[in-house]
N, C-alpha and C positions, 0 to 999 in steps of 0.2 A: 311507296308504290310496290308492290307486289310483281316480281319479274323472277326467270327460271332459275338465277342465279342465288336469290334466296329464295327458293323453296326449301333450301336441306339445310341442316345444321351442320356446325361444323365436325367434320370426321366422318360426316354420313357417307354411305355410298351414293354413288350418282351412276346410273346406271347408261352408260355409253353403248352403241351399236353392238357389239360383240357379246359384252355382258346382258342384255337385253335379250338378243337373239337365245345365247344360250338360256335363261330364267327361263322363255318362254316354252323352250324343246323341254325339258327339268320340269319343271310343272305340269306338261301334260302327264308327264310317265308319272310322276310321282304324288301328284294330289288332285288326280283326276275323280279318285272316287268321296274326296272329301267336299269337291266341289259340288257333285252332284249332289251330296247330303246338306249341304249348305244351301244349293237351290230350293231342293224339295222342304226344307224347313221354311224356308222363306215363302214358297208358294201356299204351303199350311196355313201360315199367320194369316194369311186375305189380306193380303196389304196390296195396293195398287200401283206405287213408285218405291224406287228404290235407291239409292244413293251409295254406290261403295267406294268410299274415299280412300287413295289407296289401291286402287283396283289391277296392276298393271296391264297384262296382254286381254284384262277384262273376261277372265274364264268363265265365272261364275256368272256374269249380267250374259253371256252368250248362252250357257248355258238354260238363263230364264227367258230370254229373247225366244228361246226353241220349245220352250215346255208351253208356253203363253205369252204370245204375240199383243194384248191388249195391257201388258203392263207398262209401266212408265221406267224406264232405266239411263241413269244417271252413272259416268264414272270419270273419276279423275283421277290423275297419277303424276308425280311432280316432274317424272321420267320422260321427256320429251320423246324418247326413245321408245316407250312401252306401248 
């Protein structure tokens, strides 16, 4: 059965309240323009759903939430926290 406590490998990080909080302030300043490059490639393809496994505070599915509202967005993150 698939539960929070094996999502991660052993030694992986797990990203707790603090950690979490800080990724997400850390990511806007710092890959805020990659995200957008990553939207707009994405919204190029034509593709209608999207699925970012992985995704933590979800930058990148928000920022395609904002560019076009009729897409289908999908994300998950093993980070309870994220």
């Amino acid at each position: 059965m698939l539960t929070q406590e094996n999502l991660y490998l052993d030694g992986e990080e797990q990203f707790g309240p603090f950690l979490s909080a800080f990724y997400s302030r850390f990511t806007a300043i710092a890959t805020s323009r990659y995200h957008r490059e990553i939207a707009d490639d994405i919204l190029r393809s034509g593709t209608s759903k999207v699925l970012d496994i992985g995704c933590g505070p979800a930058d990148v599915l928000s920022i395609l939430s904002a560019k076009d509202g009729k897409i289908e967005l999908y994300g998950v993150d093993p980070s309870s926290n994220m």
